[in-house]
Structure formats: C-alpha cells, structure tokens
C-alpha atoms as a printed R data frame, in Angstrom:
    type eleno elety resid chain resno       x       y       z
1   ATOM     1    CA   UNK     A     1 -15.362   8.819 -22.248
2   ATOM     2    CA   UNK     A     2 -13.714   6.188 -20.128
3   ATOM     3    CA   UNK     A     3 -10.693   7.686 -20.006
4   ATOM     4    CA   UNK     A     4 -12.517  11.215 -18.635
5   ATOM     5    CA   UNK     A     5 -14.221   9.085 -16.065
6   ATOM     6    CA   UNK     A     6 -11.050   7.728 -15.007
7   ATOM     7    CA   UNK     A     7  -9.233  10.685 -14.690
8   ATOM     8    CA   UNK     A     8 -12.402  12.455 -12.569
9   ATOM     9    CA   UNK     A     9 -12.058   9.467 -10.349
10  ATOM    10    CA   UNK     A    10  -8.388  10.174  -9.834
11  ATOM    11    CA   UNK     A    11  -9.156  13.528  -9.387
12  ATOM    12    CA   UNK     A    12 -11.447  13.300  -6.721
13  ATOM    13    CA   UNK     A    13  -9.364  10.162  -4.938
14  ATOM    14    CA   UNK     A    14  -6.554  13.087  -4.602
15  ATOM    15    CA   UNK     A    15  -9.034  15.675  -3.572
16  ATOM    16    CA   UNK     A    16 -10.427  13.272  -0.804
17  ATOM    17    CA   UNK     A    17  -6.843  12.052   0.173
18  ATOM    18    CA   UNK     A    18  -5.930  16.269   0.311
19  ATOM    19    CA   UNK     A    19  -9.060  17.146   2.742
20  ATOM    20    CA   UNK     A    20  -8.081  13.803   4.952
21  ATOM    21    CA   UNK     A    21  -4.411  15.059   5.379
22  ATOM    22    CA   UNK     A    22  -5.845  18.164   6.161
23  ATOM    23    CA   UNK     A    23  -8.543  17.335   8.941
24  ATOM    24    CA   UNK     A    24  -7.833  14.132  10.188
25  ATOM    25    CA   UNK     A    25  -4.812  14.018  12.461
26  ATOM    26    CA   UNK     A    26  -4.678  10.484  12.770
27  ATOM    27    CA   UNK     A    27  -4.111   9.786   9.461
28  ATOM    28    CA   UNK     A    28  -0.069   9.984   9.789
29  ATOM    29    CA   UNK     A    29   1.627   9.354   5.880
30  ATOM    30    CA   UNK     A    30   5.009  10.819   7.418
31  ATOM    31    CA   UNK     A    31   6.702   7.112   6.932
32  ATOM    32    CA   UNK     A    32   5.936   8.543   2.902
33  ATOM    33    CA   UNK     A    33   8.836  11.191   2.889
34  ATOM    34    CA   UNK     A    34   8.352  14.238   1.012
35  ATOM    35    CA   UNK     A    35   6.796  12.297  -2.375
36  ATOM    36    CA   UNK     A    36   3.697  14.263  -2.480
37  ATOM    37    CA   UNK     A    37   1.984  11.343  -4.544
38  ATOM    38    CA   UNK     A    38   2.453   8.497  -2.109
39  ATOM    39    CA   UNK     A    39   1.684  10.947   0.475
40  ATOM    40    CA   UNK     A    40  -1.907  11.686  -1.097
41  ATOM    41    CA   UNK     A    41  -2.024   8.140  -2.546
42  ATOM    42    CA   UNK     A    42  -1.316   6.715   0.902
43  ATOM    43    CA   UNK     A    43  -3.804   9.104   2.706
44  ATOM    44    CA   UNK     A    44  -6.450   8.124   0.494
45  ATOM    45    CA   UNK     A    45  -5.700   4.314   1.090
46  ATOM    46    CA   UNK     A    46  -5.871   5.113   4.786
47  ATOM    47    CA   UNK     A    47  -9.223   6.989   5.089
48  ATOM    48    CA   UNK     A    48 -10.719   3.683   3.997
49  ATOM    49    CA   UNK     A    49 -10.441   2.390   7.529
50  ATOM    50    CA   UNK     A    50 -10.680   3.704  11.148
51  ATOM    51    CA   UNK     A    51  -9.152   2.450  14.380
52  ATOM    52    CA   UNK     A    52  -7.000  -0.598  14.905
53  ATOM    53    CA   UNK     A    53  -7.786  -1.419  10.830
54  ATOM    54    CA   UNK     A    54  -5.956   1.936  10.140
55  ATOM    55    CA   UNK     A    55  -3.116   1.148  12.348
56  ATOM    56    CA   UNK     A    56  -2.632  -1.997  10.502
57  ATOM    57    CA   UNK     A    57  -2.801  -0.835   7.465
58  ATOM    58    CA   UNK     A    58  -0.377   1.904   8.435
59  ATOM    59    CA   UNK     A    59   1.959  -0.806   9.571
60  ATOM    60    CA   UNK     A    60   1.974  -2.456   6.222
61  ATOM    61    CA   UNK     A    61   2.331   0.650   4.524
62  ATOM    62    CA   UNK     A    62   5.419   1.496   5.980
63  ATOM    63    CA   UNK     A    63   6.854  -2.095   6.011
64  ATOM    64    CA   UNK     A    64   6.530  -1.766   2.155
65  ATOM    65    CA   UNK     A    65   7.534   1.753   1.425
66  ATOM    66    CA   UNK     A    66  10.720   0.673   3.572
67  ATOM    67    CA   UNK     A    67  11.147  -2.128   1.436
68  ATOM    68    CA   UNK     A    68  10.994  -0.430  -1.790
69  ATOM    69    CA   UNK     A    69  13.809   2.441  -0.485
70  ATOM    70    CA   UNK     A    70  16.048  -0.417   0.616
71  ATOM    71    CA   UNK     A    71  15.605  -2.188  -2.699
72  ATOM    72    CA   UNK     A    72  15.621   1.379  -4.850
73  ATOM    73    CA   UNK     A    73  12.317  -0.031  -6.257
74  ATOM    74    CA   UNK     A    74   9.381   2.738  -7.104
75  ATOM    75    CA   UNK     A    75   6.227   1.886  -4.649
76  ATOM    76    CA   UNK     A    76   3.612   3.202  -7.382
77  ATOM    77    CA   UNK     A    77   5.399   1.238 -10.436
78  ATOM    78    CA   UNK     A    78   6.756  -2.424  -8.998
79  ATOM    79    CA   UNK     A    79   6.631  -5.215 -11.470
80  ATOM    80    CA   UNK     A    80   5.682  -8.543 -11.074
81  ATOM    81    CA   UNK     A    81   9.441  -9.861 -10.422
82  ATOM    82    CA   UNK     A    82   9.723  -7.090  -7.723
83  ATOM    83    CA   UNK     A    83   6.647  -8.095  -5.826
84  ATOM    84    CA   UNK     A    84   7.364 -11.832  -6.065
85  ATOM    85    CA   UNK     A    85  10.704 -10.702  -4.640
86  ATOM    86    CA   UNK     A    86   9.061  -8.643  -1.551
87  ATOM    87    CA   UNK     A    87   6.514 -11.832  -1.042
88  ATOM    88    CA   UNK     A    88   9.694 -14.217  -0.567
89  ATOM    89    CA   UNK     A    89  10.970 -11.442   1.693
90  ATOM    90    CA   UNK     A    90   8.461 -11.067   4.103
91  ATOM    91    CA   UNK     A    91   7.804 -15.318   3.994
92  ATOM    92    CA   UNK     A    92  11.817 -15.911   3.761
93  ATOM    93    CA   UNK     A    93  13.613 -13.641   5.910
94  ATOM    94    CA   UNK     A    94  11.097 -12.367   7.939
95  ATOM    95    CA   UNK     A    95   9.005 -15.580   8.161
96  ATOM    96    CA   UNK     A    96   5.494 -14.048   7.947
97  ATOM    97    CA   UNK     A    97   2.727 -16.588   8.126
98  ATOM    98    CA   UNK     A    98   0.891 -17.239   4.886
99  ATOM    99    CA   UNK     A    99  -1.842 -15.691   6.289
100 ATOM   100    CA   UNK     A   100   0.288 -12.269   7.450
101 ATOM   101    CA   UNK     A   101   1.494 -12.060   3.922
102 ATOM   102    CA   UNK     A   102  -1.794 -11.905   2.448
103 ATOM   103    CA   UNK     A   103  -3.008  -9.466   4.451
104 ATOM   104    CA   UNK     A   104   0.062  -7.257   4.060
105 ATOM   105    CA   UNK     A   105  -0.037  -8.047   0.219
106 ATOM   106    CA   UNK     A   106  -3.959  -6.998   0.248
107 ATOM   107    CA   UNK     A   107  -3.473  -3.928   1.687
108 ATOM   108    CA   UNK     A   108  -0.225  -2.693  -0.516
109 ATOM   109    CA   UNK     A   109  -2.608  -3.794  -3.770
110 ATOM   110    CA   UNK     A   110  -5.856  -2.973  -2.046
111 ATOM   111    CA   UNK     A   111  -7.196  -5.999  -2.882
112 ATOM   112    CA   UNK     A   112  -8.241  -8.758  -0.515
113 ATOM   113    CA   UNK     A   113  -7.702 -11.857  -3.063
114 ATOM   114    CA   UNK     A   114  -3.640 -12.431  -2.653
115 ATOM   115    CA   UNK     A   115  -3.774 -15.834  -1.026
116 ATOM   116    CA   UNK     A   116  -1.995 -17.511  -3.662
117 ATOM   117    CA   UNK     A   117   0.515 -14.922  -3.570
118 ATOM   118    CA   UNK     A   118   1.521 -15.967   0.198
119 ATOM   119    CA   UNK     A   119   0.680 -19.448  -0.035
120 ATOM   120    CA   UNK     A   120   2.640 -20.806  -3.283
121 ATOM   121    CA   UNK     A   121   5.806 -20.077  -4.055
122 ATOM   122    CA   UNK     A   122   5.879 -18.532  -7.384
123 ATOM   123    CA   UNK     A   123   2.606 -16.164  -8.392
C-alpha cells in the first residue's frame, strides 16, 4: 500500500511538473540540460513559488546543478560526503554567509531546517 501511494505521488509530482513546463513560461529549467528527470524534477520544485522566491530558487538551482557537472557528481543521488563537500564550497571558496548557505541548502533538499549544515563545520 505505501509503496502504491508513493509511487501515485511521484506520478502526479511529474504530471504537475509536465503541465508547468508546458504553460508557464517563466518557469525556465534550461540551466537542467537535456536530463528529462531534473528537468521535470526541477519544474516541479519551481512551481512551488512565484516571483522573486522563484528567481531565487532558480538561482540556487543552477548554482548546484553547476556544481555537481564540475564535480561529475549525480544531482538526484549525492551522498552525504558530497554535500558536506558542496557546503564547504559555497562557505570556503565562495564565502557564503551561514545564513546564504542555508537557504541555498534548503532549497536543493527542499527543506527549510539546514542551519546546522551552514553553521558547523562538519554535518
């Protein structure tokens, strides 16, 4: 049973991300490439919002699918190593604020509860 429901929920997150890449022209996924799963997947994660909370969370997208190319690391399977590794990125080398890296951090796990990841230095 749980397993059904999950899948129908995955079903109809796709369908929904489908329609939005279809009517909505401000929902841009282009920054995706051709992966037809991030594309939906990222679509889906963008409907959520509207206006200048879509453009960030655009923004973050794209500074995290950019990161996974550069670091040949899959966007849809990192492990915890490789997202303790693109936390000390963004507060190492590009010296994001703790409170930048949350946010970026909450929208790449959809989550709003990743202080500790931006604040400490190990998870």
């Amino acid at each position: 049973m749980r397993k059904t429901l999950l899948h129908t929920v995955a079903v109809a997150d796709f369908a929904w991300a489908w329609l939005c890449m279809s009517t909505s022209a401000d929902i841009d996924v282009t920054f995706v490439g051709d992966d037809l799963v991030l594309r939906l997947a990222s679509a889906a994660h963008l409907a959520r919002f509207s206006g200048t909370s879509r453009t960030h969370c655009s923004s973050d997208l794209r500074l995290y699918f950019a990161w996974c190319i550069e670091h040949h690391a899959n966007p849809l399977a990192m492990n915890r190593a490789e997202i303790e590794r693109y936390v000390g990125w963004m507060r190492e080398d590009r010296r994001f604020k703790p409170s930048t890296v949350a946010r970026r951090m909450a929208v790449v796990t959809g989550k709003r509860v990743c202080i500790r990841a931006a604040s400490y230095p190990s998870l």
